[in-house]
C-alpha positions as a Python dict, from the first residue, in 0.01 Angstrom:
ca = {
    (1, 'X'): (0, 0, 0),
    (2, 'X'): (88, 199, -366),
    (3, 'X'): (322, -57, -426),
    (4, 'X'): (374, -435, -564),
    (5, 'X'): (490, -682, -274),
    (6, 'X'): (654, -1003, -323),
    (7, 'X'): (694, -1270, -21),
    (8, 'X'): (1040, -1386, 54),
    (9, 'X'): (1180, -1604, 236),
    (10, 'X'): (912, -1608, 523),
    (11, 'X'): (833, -1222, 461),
    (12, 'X'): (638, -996, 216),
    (13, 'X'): (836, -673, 89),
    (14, 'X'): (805, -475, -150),
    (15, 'X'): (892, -632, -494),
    (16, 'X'): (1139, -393, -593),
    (17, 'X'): (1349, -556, -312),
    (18, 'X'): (1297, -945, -340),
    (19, 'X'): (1671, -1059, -522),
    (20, 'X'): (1783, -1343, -590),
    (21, 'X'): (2164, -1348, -408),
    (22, 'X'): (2498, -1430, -602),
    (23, 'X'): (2559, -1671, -442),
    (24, 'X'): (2237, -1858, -475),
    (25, 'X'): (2230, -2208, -684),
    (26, 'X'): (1932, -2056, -819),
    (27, 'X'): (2157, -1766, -954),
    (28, 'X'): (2481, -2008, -1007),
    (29, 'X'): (2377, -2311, -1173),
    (30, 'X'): (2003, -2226, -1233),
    (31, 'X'): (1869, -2488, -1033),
    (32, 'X'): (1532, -2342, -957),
    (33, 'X'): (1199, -2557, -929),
    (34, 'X'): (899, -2297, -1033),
    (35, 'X'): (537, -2255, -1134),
    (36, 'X'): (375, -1998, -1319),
    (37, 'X'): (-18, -1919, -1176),
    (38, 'X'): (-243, -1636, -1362),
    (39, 'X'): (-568, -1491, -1191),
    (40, 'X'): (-915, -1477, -1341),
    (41, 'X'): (-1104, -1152, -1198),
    (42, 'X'): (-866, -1152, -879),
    (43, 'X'): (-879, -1516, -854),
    (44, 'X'): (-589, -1731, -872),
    (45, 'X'): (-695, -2001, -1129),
    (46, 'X'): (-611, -2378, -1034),
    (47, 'X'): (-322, -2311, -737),
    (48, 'X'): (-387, -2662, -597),
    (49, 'X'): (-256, -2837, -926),
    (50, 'X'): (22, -2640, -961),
    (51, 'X'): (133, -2653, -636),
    (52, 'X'): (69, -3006, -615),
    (53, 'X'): (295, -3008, -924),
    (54, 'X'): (533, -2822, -747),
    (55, 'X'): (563, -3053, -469),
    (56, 'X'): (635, -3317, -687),
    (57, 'X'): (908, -3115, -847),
    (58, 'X'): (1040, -3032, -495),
    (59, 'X'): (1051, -3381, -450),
    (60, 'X'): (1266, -3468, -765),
    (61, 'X'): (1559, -3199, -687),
    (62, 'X'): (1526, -3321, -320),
    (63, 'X'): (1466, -2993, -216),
    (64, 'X'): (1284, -2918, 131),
    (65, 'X'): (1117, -2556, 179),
    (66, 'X'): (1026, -2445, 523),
    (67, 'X'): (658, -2363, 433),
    (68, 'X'): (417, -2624, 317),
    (69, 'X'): (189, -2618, 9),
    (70, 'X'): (-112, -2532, 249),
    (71, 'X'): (89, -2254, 389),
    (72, 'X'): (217, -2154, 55),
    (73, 'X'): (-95, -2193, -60),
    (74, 'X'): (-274, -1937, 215),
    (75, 'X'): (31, -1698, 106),
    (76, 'X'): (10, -1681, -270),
    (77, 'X'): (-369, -1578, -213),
    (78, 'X'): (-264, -1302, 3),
    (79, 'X'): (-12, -1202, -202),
    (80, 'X'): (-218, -1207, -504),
    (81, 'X'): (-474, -1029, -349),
    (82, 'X'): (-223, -738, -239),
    (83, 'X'): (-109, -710, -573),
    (84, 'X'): (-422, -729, -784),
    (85, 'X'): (-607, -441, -594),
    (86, 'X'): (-319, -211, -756),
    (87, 'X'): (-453, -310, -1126),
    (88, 'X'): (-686, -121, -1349),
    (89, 'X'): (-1085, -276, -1308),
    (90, 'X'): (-1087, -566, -1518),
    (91, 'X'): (-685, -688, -1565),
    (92, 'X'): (-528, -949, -1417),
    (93, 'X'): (-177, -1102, -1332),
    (94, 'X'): (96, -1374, -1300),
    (95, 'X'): (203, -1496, -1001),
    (96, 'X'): (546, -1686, -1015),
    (97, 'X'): (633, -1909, -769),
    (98, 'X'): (1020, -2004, -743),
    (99, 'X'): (1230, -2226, -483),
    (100, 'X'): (1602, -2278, -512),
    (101, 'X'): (1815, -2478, -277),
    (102, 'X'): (1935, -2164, -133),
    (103, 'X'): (2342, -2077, -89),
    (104, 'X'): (2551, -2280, -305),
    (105, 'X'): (2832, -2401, -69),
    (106, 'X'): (3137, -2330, -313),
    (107, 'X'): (3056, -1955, -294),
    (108, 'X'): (2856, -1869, 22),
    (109, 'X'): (3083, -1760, 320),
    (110, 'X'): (3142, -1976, 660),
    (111, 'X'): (2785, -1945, 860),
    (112, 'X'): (2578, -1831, 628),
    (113, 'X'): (2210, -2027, 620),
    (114, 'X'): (2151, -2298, 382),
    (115, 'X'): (1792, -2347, 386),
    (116, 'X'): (1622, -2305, 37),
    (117, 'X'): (1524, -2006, -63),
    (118, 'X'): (1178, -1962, -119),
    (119, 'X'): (987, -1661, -320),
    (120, 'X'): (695, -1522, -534),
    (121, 'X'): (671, -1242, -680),
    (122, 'X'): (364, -1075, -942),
    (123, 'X'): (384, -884, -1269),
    (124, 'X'): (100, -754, -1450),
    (125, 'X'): (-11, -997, -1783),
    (126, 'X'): (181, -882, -2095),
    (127, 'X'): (-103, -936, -2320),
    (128, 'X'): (39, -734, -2612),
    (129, 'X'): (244, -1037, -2677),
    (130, 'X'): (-64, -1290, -2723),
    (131, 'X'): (-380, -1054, -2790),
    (132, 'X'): (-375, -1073, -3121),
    (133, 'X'): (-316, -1459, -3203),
    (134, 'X'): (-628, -1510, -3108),
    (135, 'X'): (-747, -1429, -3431),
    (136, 'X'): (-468, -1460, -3637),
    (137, 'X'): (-302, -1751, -3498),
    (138, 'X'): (32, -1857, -3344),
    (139, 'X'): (278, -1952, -3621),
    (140, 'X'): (533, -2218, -3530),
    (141, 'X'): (876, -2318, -3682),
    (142, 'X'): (1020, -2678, -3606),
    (143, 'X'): (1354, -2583, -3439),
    (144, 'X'): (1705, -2800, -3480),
    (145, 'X'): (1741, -2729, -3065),
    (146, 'X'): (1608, -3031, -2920),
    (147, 'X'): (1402, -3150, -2633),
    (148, 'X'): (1602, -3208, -2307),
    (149, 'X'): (1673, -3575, -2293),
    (150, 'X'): (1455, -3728, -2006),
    (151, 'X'): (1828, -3899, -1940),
    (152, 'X'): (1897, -3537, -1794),
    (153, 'X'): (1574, -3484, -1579),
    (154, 'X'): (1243, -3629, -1640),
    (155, 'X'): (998, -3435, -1854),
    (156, 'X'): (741, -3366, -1565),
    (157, 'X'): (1038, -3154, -1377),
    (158, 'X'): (915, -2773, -1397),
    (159, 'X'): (1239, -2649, -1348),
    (160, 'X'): (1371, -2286, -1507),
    (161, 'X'): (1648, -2435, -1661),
    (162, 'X'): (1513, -2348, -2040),
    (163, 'X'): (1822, -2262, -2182),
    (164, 'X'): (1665, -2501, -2481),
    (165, 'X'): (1377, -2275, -2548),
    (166, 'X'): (1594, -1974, -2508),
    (167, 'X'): (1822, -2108, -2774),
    (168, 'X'): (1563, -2255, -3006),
    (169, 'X'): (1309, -1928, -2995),
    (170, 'X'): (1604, -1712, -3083),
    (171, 'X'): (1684, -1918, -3394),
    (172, 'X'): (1311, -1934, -3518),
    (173, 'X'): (1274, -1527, -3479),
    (174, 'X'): (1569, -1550, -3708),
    (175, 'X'): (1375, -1654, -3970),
    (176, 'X'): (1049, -1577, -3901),
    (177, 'X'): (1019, -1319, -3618),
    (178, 'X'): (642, -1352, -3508),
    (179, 'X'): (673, -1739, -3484),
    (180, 'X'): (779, -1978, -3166),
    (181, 'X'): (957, -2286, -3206),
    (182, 'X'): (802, -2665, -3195),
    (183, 'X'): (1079, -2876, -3050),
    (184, 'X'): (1129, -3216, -3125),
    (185, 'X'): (1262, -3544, -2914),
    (186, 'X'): (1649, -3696, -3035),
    (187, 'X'): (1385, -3955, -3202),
    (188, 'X'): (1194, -3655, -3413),
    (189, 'X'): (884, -3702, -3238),
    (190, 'X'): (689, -3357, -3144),
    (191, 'X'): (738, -3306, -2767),
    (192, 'X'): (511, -2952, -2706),
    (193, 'X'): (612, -2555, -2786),
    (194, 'X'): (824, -2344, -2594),
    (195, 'X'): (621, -2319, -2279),
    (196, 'X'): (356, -2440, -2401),
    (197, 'X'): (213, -2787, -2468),
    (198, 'X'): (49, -2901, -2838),
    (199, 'X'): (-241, -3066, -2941),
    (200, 'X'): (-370, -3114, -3260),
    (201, 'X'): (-708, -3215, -3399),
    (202, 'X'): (-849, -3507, -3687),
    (203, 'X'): (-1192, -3625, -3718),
    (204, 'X'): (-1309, -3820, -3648),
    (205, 'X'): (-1015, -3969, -3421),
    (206, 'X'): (-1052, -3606, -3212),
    (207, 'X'): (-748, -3431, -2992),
    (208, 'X'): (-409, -3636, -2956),
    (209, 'X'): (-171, -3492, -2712),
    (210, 'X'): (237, -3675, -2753),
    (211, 'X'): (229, -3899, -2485),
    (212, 'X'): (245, -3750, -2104),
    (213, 'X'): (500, -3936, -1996),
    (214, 'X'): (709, -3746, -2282),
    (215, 'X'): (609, -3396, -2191),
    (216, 'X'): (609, -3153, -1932),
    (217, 'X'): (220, -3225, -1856),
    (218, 'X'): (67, -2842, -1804),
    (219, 'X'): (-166, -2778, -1611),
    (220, 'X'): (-374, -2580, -1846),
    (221, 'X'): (-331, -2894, -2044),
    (222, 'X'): (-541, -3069, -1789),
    (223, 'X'): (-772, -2786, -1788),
    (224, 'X'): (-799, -2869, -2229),
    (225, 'X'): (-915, -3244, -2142),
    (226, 'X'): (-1149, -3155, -1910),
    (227, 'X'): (-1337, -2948, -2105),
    (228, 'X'): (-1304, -3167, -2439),
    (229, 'X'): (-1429, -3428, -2250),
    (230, 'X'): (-1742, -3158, -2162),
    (231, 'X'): (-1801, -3098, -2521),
    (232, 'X'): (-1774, -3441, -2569),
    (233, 'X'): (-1448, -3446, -2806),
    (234, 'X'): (-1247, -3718, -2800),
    (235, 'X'): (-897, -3707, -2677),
    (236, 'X'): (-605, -3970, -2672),
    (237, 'X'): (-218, -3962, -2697),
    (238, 'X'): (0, -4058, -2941),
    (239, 'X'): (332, -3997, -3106),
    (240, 'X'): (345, -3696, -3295),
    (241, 'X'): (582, -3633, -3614),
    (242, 'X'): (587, -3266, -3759),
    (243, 'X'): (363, -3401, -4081),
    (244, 'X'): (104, -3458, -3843),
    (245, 'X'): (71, -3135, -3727),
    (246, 'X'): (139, -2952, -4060),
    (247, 'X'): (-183, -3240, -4176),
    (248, 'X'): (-407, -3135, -3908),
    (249, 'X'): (-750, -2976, -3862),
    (250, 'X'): (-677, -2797, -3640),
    (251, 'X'): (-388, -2737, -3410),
    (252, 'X'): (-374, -2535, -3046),
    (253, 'X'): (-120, -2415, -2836),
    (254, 'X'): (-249, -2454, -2409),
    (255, 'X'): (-33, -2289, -2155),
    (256, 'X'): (-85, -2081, -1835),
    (257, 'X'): (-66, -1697, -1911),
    (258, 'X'): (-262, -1728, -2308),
    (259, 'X'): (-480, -2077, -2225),
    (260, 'X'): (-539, -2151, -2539),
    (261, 'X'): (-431, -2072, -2866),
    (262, 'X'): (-460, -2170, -3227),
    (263, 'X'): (-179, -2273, -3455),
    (264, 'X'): (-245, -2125, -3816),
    (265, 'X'): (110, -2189, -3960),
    (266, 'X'): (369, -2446, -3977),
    (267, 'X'): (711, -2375, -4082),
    (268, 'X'): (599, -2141, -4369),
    (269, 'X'): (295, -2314, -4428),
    (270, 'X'): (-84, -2364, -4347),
    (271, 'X'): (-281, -2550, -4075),
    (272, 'X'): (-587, -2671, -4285),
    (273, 'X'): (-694, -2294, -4385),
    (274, 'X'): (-459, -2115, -4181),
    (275, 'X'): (-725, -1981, -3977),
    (276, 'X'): (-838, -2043, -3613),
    (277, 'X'): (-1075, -2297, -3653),
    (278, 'X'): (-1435, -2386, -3516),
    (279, 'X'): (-1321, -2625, -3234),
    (280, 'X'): (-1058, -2356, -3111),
    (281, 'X'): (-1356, -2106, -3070),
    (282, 'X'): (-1579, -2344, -2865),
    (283, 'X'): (-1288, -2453, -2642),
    (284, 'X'): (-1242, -2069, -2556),
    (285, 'X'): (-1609, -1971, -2537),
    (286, 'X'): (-1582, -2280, -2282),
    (287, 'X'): (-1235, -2210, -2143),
    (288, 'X'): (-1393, -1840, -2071),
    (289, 'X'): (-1692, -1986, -1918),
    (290, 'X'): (-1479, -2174, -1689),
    (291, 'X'): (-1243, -1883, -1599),
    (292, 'X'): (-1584, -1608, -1567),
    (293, 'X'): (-1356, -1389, -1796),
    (294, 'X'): (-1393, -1328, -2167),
    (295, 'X'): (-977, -1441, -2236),
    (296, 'X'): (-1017, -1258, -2577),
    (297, 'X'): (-1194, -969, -2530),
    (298, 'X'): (-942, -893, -2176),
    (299, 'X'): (-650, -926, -2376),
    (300, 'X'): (-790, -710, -2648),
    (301, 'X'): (-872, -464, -2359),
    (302, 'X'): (-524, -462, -2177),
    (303, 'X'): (-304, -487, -2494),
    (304, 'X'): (-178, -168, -2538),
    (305, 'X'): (55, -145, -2170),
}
């Protein structure tokens, strides 16, 4: 095999021809449950949670696959494994996971099946987009485009309909080009980045996280508290306004593809000194440890594709 494969549908083929159909209400209204995995040396890092998460998700749209998460589970693996034997010694990849409820009756013809459609596909990490931040920092920019009300589809949903952080990233590159946006709740309370959830950090009361039952709860998230609780930091939740992230120690960005990142910048402004701070470098020394990859020094490595 010289070639990426992607699994479809109860098949592997080569990745070049997994589509999405037309007529899909994936492709039509952009009802699509999904999960994003990355691998650390080879390994796919924490598949149970997110395909536990997943099946939750599944649950919500009231959509019913054909495989199970142990079979999807046994699949990813194999797929990943395909995949990652065609990268460079030392890289790694995402593997996205994506189920639809298959034809959408207004537009699919007399006959044709209407079992959800089920598919993964892999793409080598684009680290060029995160490398740096690691020592420079992620700036953010509070965005006017707000949170999806939990009246619309509760906040633990990983769905792909982001038209939100579509809309509100394009407006913050307006302004300031290298930064994402922070989005807020209808009641101004700080919900997490685009795809990415926020924590920040004050001693001595240690890492506050908004309230799960407010966010999309990631699992690298999870991954954070666990190894706070390691180190023996502190964390709670907690509403969160903008002035208490611009009035932080420290501030960090968690999500699947980066882990962990700091935030040096806040709408045109310094966190603390506006550099990554000491707590961000232990919980990446430890996040690394974890993973058995350096997370830095790899992206540094595989920047330049």
């Amino acid at each position: 095999m010289d070639e990426p494969q992607a699994y479809l549908n109860g098949r592997f083929v080569p990745a070049a021809a997994a589509s999405l159909g037309v007529t899909d209400a994936g492709f039509v209204l952009g009802a699509t449950v999904a999960e994003q995995v990355r691998t650390f040396a080879g390994k796919l890092f924490r598949l149970e949670d997110h395909l536990a998460r997943l099946s939750e998700s599944l649950r919500t749209v009231g959509v019913e696959p054909d495989v199970d998460t142990v079979e999807l589970a046994g699949l990813a693996e194999e797929l990943a494994g395909r995949n990652h034997r065609l990268l460079e010694k030392g890289d790694d990849l995402g593997l996205s996971i994506v189920v639809t409820p298959g034809p959408y009756p207004t537009f699919s013809p007399a006959g044709e099946s209407s079992r959800p459609t089920v598919c993964m596909h892999t793409y080598p990490l684009p680290f060029r987009l995160w490398a740096e931040k690691y020592r420079s920092g992620q700036p953010l920019l509070t965005s006017d485009v707000r949170q999806v009300s939990p009246e619309c589809w509760p906040p633990g949903l990983k769905c792909r309909s982001r038209m939100h952080y579509y809309l509100a990233d394009r407006r913050v590159a307006r302004i300031e080009p290298d930064a994402r946006a922070l989005l807020l709740d209808r009641d101004g309370l700080v919900t997490e980045a685009s795809t990415a959830n926020i924590l920040v950090f004050k001693s001595p009361q240690g890492l506050l996280s908004p309230p799960y039952e407010r966010i999309l709860r990631g699992i690298s998230l999870k991954v954070m508290i666990e190894l706070a609780d390691r180190l023996g930091i502190r964390t709670t939740q907690g509403n969160l306004t903008p002035r208490d992230v611009a009035t932080a120690d420290e501030a960090l960005l968690t999500g699947t593809s980066s882990s962990l990142l700091p935030v040096t910048r806040l709408d045109g402004h310094p966190i603390a000194d506006g550099k990554p701070g000491k707590l961000f470098a232990r919980l990446l020394r430890a996040w690394s440890e974890l993973a058995g990859v350096d997370i830095a020094a790899q992206a540094e490595r595989f920047s330049c594709r």
